[in-house]
N, C-alpha and C positions, 0 to 999 in steps of 0.2 A: 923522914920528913918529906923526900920526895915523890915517895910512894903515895904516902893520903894524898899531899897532891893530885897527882897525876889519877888518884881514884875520886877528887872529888870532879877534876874535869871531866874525868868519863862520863860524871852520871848529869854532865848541863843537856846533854844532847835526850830527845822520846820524849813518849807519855809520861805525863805527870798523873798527880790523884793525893788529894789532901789526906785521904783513906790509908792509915797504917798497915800495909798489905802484907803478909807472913808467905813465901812458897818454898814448901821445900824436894829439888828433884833429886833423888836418889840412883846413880846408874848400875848399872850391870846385874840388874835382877834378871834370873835365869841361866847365868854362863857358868858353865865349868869352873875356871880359870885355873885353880887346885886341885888337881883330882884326890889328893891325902897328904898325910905330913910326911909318909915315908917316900912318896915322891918329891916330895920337896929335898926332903935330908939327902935322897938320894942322887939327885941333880947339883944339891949345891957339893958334896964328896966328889962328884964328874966335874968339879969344875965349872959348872953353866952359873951363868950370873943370871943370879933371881932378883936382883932388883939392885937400887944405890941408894944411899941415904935412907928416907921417908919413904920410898917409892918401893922398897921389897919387903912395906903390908903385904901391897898387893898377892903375892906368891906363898908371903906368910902363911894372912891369914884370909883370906876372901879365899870362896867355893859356894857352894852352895847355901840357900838357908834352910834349914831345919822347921819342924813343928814348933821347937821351942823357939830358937828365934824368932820365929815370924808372933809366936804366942808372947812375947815380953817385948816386943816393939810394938805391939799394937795394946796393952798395958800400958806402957809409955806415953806412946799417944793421947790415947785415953783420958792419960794422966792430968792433962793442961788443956782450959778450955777457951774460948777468947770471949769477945765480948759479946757475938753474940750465942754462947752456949755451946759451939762448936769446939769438937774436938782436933787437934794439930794432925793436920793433910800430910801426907807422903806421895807426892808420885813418883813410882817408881819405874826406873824407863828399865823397858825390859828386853833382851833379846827374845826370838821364836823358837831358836832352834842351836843345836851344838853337831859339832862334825860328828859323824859315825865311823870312827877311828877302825875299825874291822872291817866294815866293807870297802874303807879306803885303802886297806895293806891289802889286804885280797886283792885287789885291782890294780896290784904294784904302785899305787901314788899314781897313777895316769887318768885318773878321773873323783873327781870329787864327790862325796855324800854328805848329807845332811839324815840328823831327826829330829825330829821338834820336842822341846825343853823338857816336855813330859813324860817322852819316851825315857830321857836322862835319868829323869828323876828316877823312873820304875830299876833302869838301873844302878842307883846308889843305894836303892831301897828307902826312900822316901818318900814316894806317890804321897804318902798322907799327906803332904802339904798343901794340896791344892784346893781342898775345904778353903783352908784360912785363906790362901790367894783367892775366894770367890765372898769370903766373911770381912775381907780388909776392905775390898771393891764395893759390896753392897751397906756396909758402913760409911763408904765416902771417906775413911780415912788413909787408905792404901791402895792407890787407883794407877794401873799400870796403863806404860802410853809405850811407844816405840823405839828402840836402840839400835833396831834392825834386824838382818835374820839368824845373824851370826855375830858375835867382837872377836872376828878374824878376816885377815885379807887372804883371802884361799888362794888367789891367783901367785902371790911372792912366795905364802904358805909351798902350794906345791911345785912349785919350781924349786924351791929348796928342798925339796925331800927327790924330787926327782935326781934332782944334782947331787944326790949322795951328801948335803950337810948333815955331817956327824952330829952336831947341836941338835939340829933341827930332830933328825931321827931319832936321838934317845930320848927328846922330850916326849916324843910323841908315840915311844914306847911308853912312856909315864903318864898318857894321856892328856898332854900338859900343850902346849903353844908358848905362851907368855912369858917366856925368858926374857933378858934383854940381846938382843942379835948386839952382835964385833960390829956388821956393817949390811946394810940393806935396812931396807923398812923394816918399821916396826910392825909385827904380826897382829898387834891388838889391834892398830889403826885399821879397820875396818875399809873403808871409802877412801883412803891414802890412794894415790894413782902410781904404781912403779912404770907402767908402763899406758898409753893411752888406750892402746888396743884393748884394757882390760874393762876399761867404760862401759859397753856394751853389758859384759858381763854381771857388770854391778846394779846396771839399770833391773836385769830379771831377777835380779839379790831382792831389792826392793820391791818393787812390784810382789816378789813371792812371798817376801818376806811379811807384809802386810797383810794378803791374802793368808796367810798361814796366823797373823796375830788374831782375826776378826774370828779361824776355826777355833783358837785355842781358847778365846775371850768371850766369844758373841758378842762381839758387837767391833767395830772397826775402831783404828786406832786416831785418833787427832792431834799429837803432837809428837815431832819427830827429833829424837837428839842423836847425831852421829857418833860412833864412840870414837872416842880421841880428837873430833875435832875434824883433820884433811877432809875433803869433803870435792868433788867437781859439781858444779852447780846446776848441771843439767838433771841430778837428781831430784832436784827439786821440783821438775815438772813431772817424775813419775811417781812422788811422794806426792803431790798435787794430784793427779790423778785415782790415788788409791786409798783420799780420805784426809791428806794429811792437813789440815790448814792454818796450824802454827808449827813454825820453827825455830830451834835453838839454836843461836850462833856466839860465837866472840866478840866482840867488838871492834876487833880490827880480821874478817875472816879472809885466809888464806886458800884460795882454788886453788886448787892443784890440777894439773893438764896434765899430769904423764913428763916421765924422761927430765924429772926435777924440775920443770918449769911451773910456777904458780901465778899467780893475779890478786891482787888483796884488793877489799872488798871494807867497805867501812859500814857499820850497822848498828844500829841502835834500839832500845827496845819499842817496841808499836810500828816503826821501818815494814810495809809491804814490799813485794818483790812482785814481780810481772807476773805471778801466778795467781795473786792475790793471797797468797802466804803471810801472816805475821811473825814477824821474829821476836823471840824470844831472849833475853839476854840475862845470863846469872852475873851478880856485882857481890853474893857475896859465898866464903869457902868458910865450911866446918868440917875437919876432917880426924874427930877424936882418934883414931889410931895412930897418929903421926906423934902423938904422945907427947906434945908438945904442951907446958904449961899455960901458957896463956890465949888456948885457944877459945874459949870459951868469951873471954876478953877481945880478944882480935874481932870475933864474928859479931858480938855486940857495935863495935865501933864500928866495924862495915855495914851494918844495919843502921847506926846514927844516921851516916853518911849518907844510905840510901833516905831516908826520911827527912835527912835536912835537904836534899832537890828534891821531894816530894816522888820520891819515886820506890814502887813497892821492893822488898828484898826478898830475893830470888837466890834461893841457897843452894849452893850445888857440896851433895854428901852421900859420898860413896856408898853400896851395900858391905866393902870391907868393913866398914867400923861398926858392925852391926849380927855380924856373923861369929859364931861360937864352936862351927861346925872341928877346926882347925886347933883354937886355943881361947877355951869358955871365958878365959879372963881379958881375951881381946872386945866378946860383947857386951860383958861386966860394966868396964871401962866405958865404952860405948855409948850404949842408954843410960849408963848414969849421967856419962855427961851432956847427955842429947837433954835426960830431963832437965840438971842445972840449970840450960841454956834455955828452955822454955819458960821454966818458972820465970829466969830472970829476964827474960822478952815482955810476960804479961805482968811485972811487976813494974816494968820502967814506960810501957805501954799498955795501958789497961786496955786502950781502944783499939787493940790489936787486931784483926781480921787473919785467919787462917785459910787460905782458900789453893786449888790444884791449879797446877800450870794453864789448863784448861779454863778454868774458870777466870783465871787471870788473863786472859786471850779473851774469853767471852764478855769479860769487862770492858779491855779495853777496843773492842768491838762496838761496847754495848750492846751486845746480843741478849 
């Protein structure tokens, strides 16, 4: 009871619009996170905690996507049309690039490398995918925006390998990060600050990172979602700088300054910032691998809720729940229940409007 609460006052504050709005962002298109299941089996026999609860999908089963996956989620898609004939939007925020785990053990852990996502791909032996990342984009149904250049904090990253953490190092023989650490940041938090000095660094993360999305993409990216959240807010003027003019945040968001001090920040959706940035805000969660019964019901009610303040629902749903690369019956699961959710969106909403993060910026712009 407290809960709807407290989510129906989240959604008194932003833009309104009488307009039935549908968005859905998808993160971590691009990343590693899994390199196989025999690293997984083999981390979790070492001991290394892959996740708690709900939270070790993640290391389950997200990795990459496949031909096929990417070929039955846009099927899916496909599948449900709204009112006006369009077919259900995916943006997918996507990293650029993933570490280069060999030139970084060559160089003893004392300098960091990067490749860009495609490189990855060519080695898992899946290049083929990148047709349908350009066949989802010129459909308008699967249109990738920015997560940044990397879902890893490289600076705590190599200071833990330098330090000799045993964790750290056998993951990273596994080609893996994403564990849960005993103690220090979290390696996924990308933009987390362990230390401030490491600011600077993150600023050219960005800045590259961009630069690198516009080579991979043609064309520059416009909407920027941090992974996991921490975030210092000076980024936002070199995300400003290199394209970005909508941003996703929390609603109650947390700066982080380095040496565990933070700043919270209160934000709402349609909220500019001195950059003249829109913020972005998701109100509601579908996370079909968490395997949970009544999720399908839960993300309906969140969607009332956004529509009785007249405000569009902005769904945040991971690439785990969608991937098969791992275990075929965690995509299964997946899209089937992504379509449930859709049918049962345009059946209780017929004047339902499907549109991308972007395009829901451009609205509430009026651009």
């Amino acid at each position: 009871m407290l809960a709807k609460l407290v989510k129906n006052l989240s959604s008194l504050p932003g833009w309104r619009s009488n307009r039935k709005i549908v968005v859905i962002e998808s993160d971590d298109w691009g990343s590693i996170r899994m390199s196989s299941s025999k690293a997984y089996q083999d981390l979790v026999s070492a001991g290394v905690t892959m996740g708690e609860g709900v939270g070790v999908r993640y290391n389950k089963y997200d990795t990459f996507a496949s031909k096929e996956d990417l070929s039955f989620l846009y099927e899916t898609l496909n599948s449900v049309k709204d009112k006006n004939g369009h077919a259900t939007k995916m943006t997918a925020i996507c990293l650029s690039a993933n570490p280069d785990f060999d030139k970084i053990k060559e160089n003893g852990f004392n300098n960091y490398y990067y490749e860009p996502f495609t490189k990855t791909l060519e080695k898992y032996n899946i290049e083929n995918t990148l047709p349908l990342w350009n066949e989802g984009y010129n459909s308008n149904i699967f249109v990738p925006e920015f997560h940044g250049r990397e879902h890893l904090n490289i600076y705590a990253w190599l200071r833990a390998l330098q330090a000799g953490d045993k964790e750290a190092l056998l993951a990273f023989d596994h080609g893996v990060w994403g564990y849960n650490r005993k103690k220090g940041i979290d390696f996924q938090a990308t933009f987390d600050l362990e230390y401030a000095s490491d600011l600077e660094g993150q600023k050219e993360a960005v800045k590259d990172g961009l630069r690198l999305f516009e080579e991979l993409h043609g064309r520059k990216a416009t909407f920027f979602v941090p992974p996991n959240g921490p975030i210092n807010n000076q980024l936002e003027k070199v995300a400003a700088d290199g394209g970005i003019t909508y941003m996703s945040s929390p609603k109650i968001q947390k700066e982080v300054l380095g040496e565990g001090k933070i700043k919270k920040h209160f934000r709402y959706i349609g909220k500019k910032n001195e950059h003249n940035q829109t913020y972005i805000t998701r109100n509601v969660f579908f996370e079909p691998s968490k395997l949970l019964k009544d999720e399908i019901n839960s993300c309906l009610s969140q969607i009332e809720i956004a529509f009785k303040w007249k405000k569009p629902a902005v769904i945040s749903s991971h690439r785990v729940n969608y991937i098969g690369g791992l275990e075929v019956s965690n995509r299964d699961n997946g899209l089937n229940q992504l379509r449930k959710l859709l049918k049962a969106i345009v059946k209780k909403w017929p004047d339902v409007e499907f549109m991308t993060s972007t395009e829901l910026g451009q609205l509430i712009n009026k651009k």
